[in-house]
N, C-alpha and C positions, 0 to 999 in steps of 0.2 A: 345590304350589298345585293347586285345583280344574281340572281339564282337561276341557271340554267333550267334544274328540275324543283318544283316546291313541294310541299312534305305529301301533298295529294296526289301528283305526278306519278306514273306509272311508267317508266321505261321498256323500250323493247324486251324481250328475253334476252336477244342475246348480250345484248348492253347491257342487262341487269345482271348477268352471270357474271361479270367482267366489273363493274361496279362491286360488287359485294365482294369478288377476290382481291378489288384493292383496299377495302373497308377491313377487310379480314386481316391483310397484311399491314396494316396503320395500330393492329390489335392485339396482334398474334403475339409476339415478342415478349411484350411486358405480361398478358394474360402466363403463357408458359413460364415467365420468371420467377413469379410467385411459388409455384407447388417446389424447382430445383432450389429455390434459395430455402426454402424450410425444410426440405430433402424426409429423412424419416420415410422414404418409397414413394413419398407421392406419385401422381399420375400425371403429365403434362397433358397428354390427351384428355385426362377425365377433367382437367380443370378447362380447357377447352369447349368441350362438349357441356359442361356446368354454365360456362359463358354464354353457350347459345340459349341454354334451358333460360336462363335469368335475363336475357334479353328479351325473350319472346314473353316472357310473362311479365315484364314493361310495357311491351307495347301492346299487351293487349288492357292494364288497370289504364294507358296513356292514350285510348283509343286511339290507336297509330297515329297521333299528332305531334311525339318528339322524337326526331330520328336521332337518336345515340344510341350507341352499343354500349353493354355492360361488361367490365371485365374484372379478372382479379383485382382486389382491392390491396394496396402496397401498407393502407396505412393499419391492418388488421394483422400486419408481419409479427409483431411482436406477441400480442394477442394468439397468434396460431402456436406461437413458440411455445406460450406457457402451456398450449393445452395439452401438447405433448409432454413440456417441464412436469404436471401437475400429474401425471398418468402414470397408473402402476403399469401397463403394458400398454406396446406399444398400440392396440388396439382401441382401446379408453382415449387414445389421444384423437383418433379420427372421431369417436363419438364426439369429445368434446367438441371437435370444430363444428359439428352438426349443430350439437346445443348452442354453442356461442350465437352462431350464426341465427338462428331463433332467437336470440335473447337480443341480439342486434337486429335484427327487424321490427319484435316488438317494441323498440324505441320510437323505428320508425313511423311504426301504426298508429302509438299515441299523439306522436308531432301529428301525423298526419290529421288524425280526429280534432286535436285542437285547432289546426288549422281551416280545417271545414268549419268551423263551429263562430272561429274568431276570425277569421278571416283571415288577406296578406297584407292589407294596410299596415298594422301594427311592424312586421317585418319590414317593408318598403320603409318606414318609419327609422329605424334601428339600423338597416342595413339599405342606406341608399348607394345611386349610384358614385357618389363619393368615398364610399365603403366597398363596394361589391369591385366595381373595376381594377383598382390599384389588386386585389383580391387575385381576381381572378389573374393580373400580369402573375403577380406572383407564382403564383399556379405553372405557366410556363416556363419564369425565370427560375425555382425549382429546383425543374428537371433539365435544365441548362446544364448541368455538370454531365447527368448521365448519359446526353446524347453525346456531348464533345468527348466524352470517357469510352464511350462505343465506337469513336472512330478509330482509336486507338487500336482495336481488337477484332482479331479472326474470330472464329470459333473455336474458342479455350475447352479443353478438357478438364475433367475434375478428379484428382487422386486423393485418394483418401487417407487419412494418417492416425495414425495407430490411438485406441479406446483410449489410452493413457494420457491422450493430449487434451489439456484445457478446450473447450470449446471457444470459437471463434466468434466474434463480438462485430457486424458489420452497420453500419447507420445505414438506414434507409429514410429516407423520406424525411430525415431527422429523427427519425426513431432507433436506438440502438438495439439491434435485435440480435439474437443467439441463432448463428445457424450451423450446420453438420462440420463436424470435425473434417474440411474438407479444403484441398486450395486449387487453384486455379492453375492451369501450366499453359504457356502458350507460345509455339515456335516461332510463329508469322512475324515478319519485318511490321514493327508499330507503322513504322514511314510509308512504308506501302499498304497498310489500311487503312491510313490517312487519305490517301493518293484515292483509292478505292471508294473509298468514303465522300470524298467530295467530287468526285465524278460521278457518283450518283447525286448528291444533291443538283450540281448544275444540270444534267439529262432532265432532272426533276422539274427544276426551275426552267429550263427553255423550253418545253412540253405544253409548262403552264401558261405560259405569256406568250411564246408564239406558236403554241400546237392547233391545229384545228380541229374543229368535228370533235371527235372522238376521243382524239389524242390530247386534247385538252381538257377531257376530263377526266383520264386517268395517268395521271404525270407519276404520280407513285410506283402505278405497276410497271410503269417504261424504266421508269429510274431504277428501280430494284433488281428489274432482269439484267437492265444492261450493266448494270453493278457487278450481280452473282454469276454473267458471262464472261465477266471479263476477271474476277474472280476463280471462276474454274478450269477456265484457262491456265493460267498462274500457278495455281494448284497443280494441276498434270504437269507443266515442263518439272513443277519442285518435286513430284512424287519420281517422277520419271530420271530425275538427275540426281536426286537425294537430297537436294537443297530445300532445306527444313523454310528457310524464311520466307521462301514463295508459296507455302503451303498452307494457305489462308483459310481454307471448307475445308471442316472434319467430314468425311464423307462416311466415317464409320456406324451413323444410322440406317445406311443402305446396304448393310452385312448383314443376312440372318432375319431378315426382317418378312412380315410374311404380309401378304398382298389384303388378307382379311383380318383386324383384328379390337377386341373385346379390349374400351377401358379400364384403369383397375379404379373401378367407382367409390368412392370413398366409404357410402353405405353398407357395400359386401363387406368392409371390413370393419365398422365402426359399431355395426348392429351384433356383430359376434360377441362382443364383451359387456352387451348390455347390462349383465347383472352384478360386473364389477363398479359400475357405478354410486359413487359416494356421496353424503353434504359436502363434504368436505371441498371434494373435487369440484361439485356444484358453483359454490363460493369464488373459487379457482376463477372460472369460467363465468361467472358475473362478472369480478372484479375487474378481467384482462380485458372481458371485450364491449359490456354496457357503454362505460367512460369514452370509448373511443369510436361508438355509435353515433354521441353526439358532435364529435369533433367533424366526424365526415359527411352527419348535415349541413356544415357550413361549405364543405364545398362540393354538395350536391345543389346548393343554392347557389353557389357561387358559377358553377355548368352550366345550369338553365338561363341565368342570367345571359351569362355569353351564350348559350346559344341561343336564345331569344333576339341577342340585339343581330347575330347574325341569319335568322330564317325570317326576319322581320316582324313577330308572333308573341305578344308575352306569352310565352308556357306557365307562368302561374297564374295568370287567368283562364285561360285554355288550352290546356285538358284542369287545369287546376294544380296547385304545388301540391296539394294533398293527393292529389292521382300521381302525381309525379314520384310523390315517397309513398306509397304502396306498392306503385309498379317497383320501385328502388329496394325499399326493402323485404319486400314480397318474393321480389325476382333474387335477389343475393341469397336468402333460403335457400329457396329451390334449387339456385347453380353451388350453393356449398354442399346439399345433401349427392350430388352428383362428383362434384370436383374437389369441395375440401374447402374452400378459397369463397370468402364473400365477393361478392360484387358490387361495382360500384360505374358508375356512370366515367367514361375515358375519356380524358380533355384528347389524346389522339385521335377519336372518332368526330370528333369537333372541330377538331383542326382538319380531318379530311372532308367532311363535310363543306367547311370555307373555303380550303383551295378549287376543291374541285366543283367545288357551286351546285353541287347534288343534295340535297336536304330529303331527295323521297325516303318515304318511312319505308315502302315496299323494300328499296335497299337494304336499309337494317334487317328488317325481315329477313331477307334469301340469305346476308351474312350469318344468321344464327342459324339458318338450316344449313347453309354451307359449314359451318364450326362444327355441327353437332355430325354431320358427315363425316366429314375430313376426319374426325379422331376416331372413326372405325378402319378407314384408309391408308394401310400402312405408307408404303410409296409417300402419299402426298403429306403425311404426316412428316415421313425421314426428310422430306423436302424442305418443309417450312423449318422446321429445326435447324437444318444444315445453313438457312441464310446467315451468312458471317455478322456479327457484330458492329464491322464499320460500317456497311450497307444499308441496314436498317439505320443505324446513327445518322448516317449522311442524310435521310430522310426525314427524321426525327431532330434534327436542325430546324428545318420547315418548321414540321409542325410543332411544335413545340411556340417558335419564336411566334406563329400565327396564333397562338394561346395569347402569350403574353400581349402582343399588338392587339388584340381583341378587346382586351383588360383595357389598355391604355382608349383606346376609343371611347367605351363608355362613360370615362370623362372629362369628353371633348366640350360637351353643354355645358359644362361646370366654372365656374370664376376664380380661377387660379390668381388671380391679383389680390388675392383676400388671403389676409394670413391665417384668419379659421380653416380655410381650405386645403391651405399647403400644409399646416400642421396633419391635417387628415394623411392625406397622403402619403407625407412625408416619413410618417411611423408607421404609417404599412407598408411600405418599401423597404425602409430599412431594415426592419424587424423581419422582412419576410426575406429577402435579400441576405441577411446578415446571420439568416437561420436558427433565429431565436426557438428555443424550444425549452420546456418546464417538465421535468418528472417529476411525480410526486405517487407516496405507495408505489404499486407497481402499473401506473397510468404515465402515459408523455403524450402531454400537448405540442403538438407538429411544427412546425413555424409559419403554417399558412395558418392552424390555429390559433396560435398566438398574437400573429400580425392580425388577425380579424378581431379581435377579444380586445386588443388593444386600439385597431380602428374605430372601432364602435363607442369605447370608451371615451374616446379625444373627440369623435362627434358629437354626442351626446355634450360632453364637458363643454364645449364650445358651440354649439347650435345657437344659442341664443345670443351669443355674445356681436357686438354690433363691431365694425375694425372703425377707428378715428376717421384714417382716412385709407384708401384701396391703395394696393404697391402698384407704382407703375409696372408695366413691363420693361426687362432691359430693352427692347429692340425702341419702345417709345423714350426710354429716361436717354439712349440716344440720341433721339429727334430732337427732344427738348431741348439737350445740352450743346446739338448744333446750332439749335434754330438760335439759341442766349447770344453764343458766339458771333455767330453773322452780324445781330442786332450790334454787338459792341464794337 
């Protein structure tokens, strides 16, 4: 695709400040979901400030050649659960996720050494683009529920319900995970965060396609302000007349809040109970989160892929896959020892990266130092919190669907009139689509794991096999069957 800025590009300052606040808000969202859905006090800010640490020490094993942000990792939810499930106090449980998070990067390190060693032929092999794209739709198609699920919703408050209630059982990602004895209350009219919701997508959309200059590369941040203004408008007449369903921004982050302030970094607390640590517990914390190390190199391969066909660049020839999973799991370390929360490379920063035709890496960059700021910054913290739910959703349409269309491109070169082909396909769609997922012990294969394990499978199976003869296309078995006609 045409690139405004390419990954070498360097933008003004002030364009770059403005750039990296729309990077940040493409991020923000999902990176803070992670620490509220696992609750236990996490820090929103410290998993923030975690995000910026683990990005910047990607890009620096990726010698700034792959512009993505790193952010909490969704599919390590269940994994995070146990290590507080597995902990005598609540303390042991932040250790754990430190250890996990080690124990899931060294995964990383060995892929990655093997793959110096052996190269990515073997991979291209195994996972072509026959395999990789339908992958990668999947990837968007996904997260299709939880953007059209966010337009539904204000900013919901969370009440908490008494020790003696069963824990709450929510799927993420496909994964069934245990989170805080806690539910969701929310006054806002659905209709009108809908309404909200796709008025920012379109702002978003006419930005993109007929904005100029400037304004055409930040279609995000136009959409989202003019979302969250029209938004807190809304709010004031419902606060002001009592009218609960116009009251869409919880604005109760901007009470009591103080202009300077200290995340609760997960280390200050995880390092305190170091000596209650056990084998036992050890075990815990292989079992939850090794297994599911490997499942999210499939779709750290499956990222690069898409972003390669969109910065025009294999990224596993250069900077190399094996720089790619260092910096990956090198950098998720370091942003869990801060925030709690592994990282992982955000098909959102991808998709912003596409619309807005910006690939410079400098941008990544300012957005990690931007993140790692902002979570000492009260205000601008209470800020980005308070974005409602359908706002961000409405924008998270986009990107999302620009994941999936990405998938679907890379394979355009491919010969879909071959029934080898469409078999491939065909079972990573559905499988991925139909949200296929395997537990087993206490591990669960994701449904983009699964529809991969299984694409790969049916390629393989069928690589060799020769079809009798090629299936027309409908649009040609048309032609045909007029041209029969005519003749008779």
């Amino acid at each position: 695709m045409n690139l405004i800025y390419q990954v070498e590009d360097k933008p003004k300052f002030g364009q770059l400040i403005v750039f990296a606040f729309q990077q940040l808000l493409a991020i923000m969202a999902a990176t803070i979901a992670v620490p509220a859905i696992i609750g236990h006090d996490m820090s929103a800010t410290a998993a923030l400030f975690g995000a910026g640490v683990g990005t910047l020490v990607y890009l620096l094993f990726t010698r700034f050649k792959s512009p993505v942000f790193l952010g909490s990792s969704f599919a390590f939810l269940g994994s995070m659960s146990a290590a507080f499930a597995g902990g005598v106090t609540v303390g042991l449980g932040y250790l754990g996720m430190i250890m996990g998070a080690l124990l899931a990067g060294l995964v990383y390190v060995i892929i990655a050494v093997v793959v110096k060693f052996a190269g990515v032929k073997w991979i291209n092999k195994i996972m072509p683009a026959i395999v990789i794209g339908p992958i990668v739709a999947i990837i968007g198609l996904s997260l299709a529920g939880n953007a059209i699920g966010d337009l539904f919703k204000g900013n919901v408050t969370h009440q908490g319900i008494d020790a003696d209630t069963p824990q709450i059982v929510k799927e993420i990602d496909g994964v069934p995970t245990i989170v805080d004895n806690v539910v969701d209350i929310q006054n806002a009219s659905p209709y009108l965060c809908v309404a909200i919701g796709l008025l920012t997508l379109i702002v978003t959309m006419l930005c993109s396609v007929y904005g100029k200059k400037m304004l055409k590369m930040i279609p995000f941040v136009i959409g989202i302000l003019c979302g969250y203004a029209v938004a807190a408008i809304l709010t004031a007449i419902g606060n002001a007349n009592g009218n609960e369903a116009l009251q869409i921004i919880n604005f109760s982050g901007f009470e009591n809040m103080k202009i300077f302030q200290v995340p609760d970094f997960t280390f200050l607390k995880g390092f305190k109970e170091i000596g209650d640590f056990t084998d036992t517990y050890f075990l815990t914390i292989l079992v939850a989160y090794v297994p599911v190390a490997f499942v999210v190199f499939a779709e750290h391969l499956a990222d690069h892929k898409n972003l390669s066909s969109i910065i025009g660049k294999d990224l596993t020839e250069d900077p190399g896959l094996h720089r790619t999973l260092l910096g990956d799991g090198v950098g998720s370390f370091a942003g869990a020892i801060f925030g709690g929360c592994p990282n992982t490379t955000y098909g959102e920063s991808i998709g912003c990266v596409a619309i807005s035709g910006n690939a410079s890496t400098i941008t990544i960059f300012c957005t990690a130092i931007l993140a790692m700021l902002i979570s000492f910054i009260g205000p601008f913290s209470a800020f980005l919190a308070s974005i409602p739910s359908c706002v961000m959703g409405g924008v998270c349409v986009a990107l999302y669907g620009f994941i999936a269309v990405s998938g679907l491109k890379m394979i355009q070169s491919v010969d879909l009139n071959k029934n080898k082909n469409l078999f491939v396909v065909s079972v990573i769609l559905i499988a991925g689509v139909g949200g296929l997922s395997i537990t087993f012990w206490e591990v669960t294969l994701t449904a983009v794991a699964c529809a991969l394990i299984l694409g790969i499978i049916t390629n393989l199976l069928l690589k060799s096999a020769k079809d009798a003869e090629e299936v027309p296309a409908p649009v040609e078995q048309i032609a045909e069957a007029a041209e029969e006609t005519e003749k008779q």
